[in-house]
C-alpha positions in Angstrom: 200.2 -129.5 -161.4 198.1 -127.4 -164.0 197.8 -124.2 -163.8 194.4 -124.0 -162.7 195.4 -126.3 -159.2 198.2 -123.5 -158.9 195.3 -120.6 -158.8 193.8 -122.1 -156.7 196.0 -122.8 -153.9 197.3 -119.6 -154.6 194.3 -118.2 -153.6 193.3 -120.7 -150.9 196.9 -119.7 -149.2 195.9 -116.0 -149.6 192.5 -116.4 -147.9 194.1 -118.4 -145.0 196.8 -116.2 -144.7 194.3 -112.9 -144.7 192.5 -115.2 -142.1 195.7 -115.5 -139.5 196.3 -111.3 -139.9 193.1 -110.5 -139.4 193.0 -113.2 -136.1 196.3 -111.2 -135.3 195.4 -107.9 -135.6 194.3 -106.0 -131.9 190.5 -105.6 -131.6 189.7 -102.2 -133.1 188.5 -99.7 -129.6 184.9 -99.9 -129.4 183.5 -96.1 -130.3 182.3 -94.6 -126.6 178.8 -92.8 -127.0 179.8 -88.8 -125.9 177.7 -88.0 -122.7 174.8 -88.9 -121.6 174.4 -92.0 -122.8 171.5 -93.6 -123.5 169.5 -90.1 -124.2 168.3 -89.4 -128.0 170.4 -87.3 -130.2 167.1 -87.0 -132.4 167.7 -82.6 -133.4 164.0 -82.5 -132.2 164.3 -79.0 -130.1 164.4 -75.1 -131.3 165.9 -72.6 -128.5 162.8 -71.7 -127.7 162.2 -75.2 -126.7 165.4 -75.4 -124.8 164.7 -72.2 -123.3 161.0 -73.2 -121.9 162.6 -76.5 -120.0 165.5 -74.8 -118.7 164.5 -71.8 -117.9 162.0 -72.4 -114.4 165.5 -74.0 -112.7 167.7 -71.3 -114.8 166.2 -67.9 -115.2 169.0 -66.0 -116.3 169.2 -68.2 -119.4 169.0 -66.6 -122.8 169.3 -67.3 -126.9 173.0 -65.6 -126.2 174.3 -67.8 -123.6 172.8 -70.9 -125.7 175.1 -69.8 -128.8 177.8 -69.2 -126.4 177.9 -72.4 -125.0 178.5 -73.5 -128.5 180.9 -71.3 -129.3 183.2 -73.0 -126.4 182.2 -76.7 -128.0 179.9 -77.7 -124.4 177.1 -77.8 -126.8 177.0 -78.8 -130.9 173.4 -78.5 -132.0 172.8 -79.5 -135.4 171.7 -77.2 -138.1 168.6 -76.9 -140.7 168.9 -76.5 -144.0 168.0 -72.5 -143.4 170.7 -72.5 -140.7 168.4 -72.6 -137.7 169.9 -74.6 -134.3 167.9 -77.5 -133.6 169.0 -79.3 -129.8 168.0 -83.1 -128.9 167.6 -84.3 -125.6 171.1 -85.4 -124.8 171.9 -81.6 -126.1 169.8 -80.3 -123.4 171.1 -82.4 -120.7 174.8 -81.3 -121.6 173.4 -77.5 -121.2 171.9 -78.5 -117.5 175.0 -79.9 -116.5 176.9 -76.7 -117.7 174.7 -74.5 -116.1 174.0 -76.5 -112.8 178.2 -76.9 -112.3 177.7 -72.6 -112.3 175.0 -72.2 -110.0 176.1 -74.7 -107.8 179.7 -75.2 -107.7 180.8 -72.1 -109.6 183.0 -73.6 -112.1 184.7 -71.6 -115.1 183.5 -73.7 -118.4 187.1 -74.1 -118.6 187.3 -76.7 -115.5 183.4 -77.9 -117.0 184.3 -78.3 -120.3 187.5 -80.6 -119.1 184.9 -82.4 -117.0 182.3 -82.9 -119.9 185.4 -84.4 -122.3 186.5 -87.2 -119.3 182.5 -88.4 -119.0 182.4 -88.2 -122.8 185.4 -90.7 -122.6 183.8 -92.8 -120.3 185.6 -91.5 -116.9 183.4 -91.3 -114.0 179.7 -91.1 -114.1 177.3 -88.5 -113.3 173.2 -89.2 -113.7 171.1 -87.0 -115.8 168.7 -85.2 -114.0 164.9 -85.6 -114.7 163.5 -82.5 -116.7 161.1 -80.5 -114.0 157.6 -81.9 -115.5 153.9 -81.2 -113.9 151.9 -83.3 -112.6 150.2 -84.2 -116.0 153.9 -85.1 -117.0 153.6 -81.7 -119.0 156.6 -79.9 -119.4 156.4 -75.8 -117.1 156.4 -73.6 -119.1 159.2 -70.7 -118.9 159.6 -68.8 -115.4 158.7 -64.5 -115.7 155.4 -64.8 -117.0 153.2 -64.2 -113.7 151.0 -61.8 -112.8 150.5 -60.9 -109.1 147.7 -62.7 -108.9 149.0 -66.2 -110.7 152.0 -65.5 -108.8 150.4 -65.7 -105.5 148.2 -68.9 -106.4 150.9 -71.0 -107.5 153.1 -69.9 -104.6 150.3 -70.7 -101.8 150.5 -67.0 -100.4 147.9 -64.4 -99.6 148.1 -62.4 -102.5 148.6 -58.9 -100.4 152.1 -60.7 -99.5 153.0 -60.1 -103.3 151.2 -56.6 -103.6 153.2 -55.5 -100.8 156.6 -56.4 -102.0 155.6 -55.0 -105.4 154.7 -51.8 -103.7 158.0 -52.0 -101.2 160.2 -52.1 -104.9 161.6 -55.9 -103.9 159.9 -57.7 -106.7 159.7 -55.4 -109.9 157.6 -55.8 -112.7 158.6 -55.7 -116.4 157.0 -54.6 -119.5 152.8 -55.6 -119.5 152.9 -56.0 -115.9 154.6 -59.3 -115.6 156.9 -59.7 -112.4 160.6 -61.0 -113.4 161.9 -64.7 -113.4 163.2 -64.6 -109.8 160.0 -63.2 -108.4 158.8 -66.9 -108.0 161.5 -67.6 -105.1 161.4 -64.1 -103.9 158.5 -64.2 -103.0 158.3 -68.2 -101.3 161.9 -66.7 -99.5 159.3 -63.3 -97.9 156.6 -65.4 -96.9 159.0 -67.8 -95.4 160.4 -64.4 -93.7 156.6 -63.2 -92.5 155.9 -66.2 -90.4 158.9 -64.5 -87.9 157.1 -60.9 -88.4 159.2 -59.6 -91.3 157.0 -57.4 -93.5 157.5 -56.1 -97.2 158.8 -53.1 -96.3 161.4 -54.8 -93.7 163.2 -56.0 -97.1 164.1 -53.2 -99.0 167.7 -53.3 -97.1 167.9 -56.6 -99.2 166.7 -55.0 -102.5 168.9 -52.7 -101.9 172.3 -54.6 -101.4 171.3 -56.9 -104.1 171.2 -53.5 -106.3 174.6 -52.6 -105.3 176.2 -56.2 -105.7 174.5 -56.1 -109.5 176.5 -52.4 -110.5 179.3 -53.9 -109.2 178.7 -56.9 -112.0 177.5 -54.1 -114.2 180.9 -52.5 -113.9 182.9 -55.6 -114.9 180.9 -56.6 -118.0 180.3 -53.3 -119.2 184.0 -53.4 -121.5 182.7 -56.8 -122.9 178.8 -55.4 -123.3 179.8 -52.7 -124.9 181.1 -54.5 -127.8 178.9 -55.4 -131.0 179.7 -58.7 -131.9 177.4 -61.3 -130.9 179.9 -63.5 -129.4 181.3 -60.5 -127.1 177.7 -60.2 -126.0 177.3 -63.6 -125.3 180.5 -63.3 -123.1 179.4 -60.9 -121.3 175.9 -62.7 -120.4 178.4 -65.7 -119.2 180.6 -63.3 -117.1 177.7 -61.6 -115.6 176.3 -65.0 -114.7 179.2 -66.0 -113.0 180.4 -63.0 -111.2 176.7 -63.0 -109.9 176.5 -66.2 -108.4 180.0 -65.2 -106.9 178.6 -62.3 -105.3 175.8 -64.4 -104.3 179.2 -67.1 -102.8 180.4 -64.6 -101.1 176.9 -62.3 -99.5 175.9 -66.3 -97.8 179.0 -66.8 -96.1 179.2 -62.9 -94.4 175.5 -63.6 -93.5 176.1 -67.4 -92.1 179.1 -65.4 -90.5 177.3 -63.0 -88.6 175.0 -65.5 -87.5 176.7 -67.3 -86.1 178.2 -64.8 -83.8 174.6 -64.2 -82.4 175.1 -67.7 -80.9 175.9 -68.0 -77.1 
C-alpha cells in the first residue's frame, strides 16, 4: 500500500467516522422566539411613540414607568448610538400585556414578569391585542388633550353636560385649559348617570372620595417620591399605579355590596 492509498483512507475513515458522531449526536433545541411571536422586533418606535398608542387605553402611563419596566427586564428596548430607547412592535405588545395584567387583574410585575418568561419559553398562549386604530386605520393619538368642546363631540354629549361637571370640580382642567386623561370616561360614566336624573352637581360626593382614596396613595408613595434617583421615581409611579387600581378593587366591591342589599 503506498503511502498516498494510506492518506487517503485515513481520511475517508475520518470523514465517515465524523459522519456516524454527527448522526449520533441529539438534535441541537430549536431557539424559541421570546414573546409575541410573529410581531417585528424592527427598533422603529421612540417613547413618545409608545406613549401616543398606549396611552388612550392607559392614561397614567409615563416616560418613568416605561424605563421602569426596563429596569425589572419586562421590556429591553434597544439603544441608538446617542443612547436614545428605541421600542419595536413586539416591545410594545410586552408593555400592553404588563400594564393590562395591572389594570385588570392587579398583578405585582413579580407574578407578570414570571408569566412573561413561561410564554417566552413557549408555555401557554395568550393573543396580542390589536393596537386601538381609527377608522382610517390611523393610530389615536394620546388621551388629555381635549378641550370642552372636542371633548363633548367625540363623546356624543351635549356640551353643557361637560361644562357642568367642569364647573361642579369632577372633571379638572390642567395647564392651557385641557381636561385630564380620565376626563374622556368621566364624562361617558355622567352622561350615562343623567339619563336616571343625576346631575353635575349630584357627583361631587364621588370627586370627593376619589380625592380621599388618592392621599391615601399619596401617603404610601410619598417615602419613595421623595427620593431623587430616577429609578426611585419610577417606583413610585408603579406603586401608585397599583395601590390605585387597588383602591379602585376594593371601592367596586363595597358599592356592588350595598347594592345589592337594596334588592328585595
Amino acid at each position: 500500500m503506498t503511502t498516498r492509498d494510506a492518506a487517503s483512507r485515513r481520511v475517508a475513515g475520518g470523514s465517515t467516522d465524523r459522519v456516524q458522531a454527527d448522526a449520533a449526536a441529539p438534535p441541537r433545541p430549536s431557539v424559541v422566539e421570546s414573546w409575541p411571536q410573529g410581531v417585528s422586533r424592527e427598533p422603529s418606535m421612540r417613547i413618545s411613540d409608545v406613549l401616543a398608542e398606549l396611552q388612550p387605553d392607559f392614561p397614567a402611563l409615563s416616560p418613568s414607568k416605561l424605563r421602569f419596566l426596563e429596569e425589572q427586564g419586562l421590556v429591553e428596548p434597544r439603544r441608538t448610538a446617542g443612547g436614545y430607547r428605541q421600542y419595536s412592535r413586539a416591545d410594545v405588545e410586552r408593555v400592553r400585556y404588563v400594564l393590562r395584567q395591572q389594570r385588570d387583574r392587579y398583578l405585582p410585575l413579580r407574578v407578570i414578569g414570571e408569566q412573561l418568561a413561561a410564554l417566552d419559553r413557549g408555555e401557554g398562549s395568550e393573543q396580542v391585542v390589536p393596537r386601538l386604530a381609527t377608522s382610517d386605520g390611523e393610530p389615536l393619538r394620546a388621551a388629555g388633550r381635549h378641550t370642552v368642546e372636542s371633548l363633548a363631540r367625540e363623546a356624543g354629549v351635549d356640551p353643557a353636560l361637560v361644562t357642568g361637571l367642569v364647573e361642579a370640580g369632577v372633571v379638572t382642567p390642567g395647564a392651557g385649559g385641557h381636561l385630564d386623561p380620565w376626563a374622556m370616561e368621566i364624562v361617558i360614566a355622567a352622561a350615562a348617570l343623567a339619563e336616571h336624573g343625576v346631575e353635575p352637581r349630584h357627583l361631587r360626593g364621588f370627586r370627593s372620595a376619589a380625592d380621599r382614596q388618592v392621599d391615601v396613595v399619596d401617603q404610601i408613595v410619598a417615602p419613595l417620591r421623595g427620593q431623587r434617583q430616577v429609578a426611585a421615581q419610577a417606583h413610585a409611579a408603579a406603586v401608585a399605579a397599583e395601590v390605585g387600581e387597588l383602591c379602585s378593587r376594593l371601592h367596586t366591591a363595597l358599592v356592588r355590596a350595598g347594592v345589592a342589599r337594596l334588592s328585595p
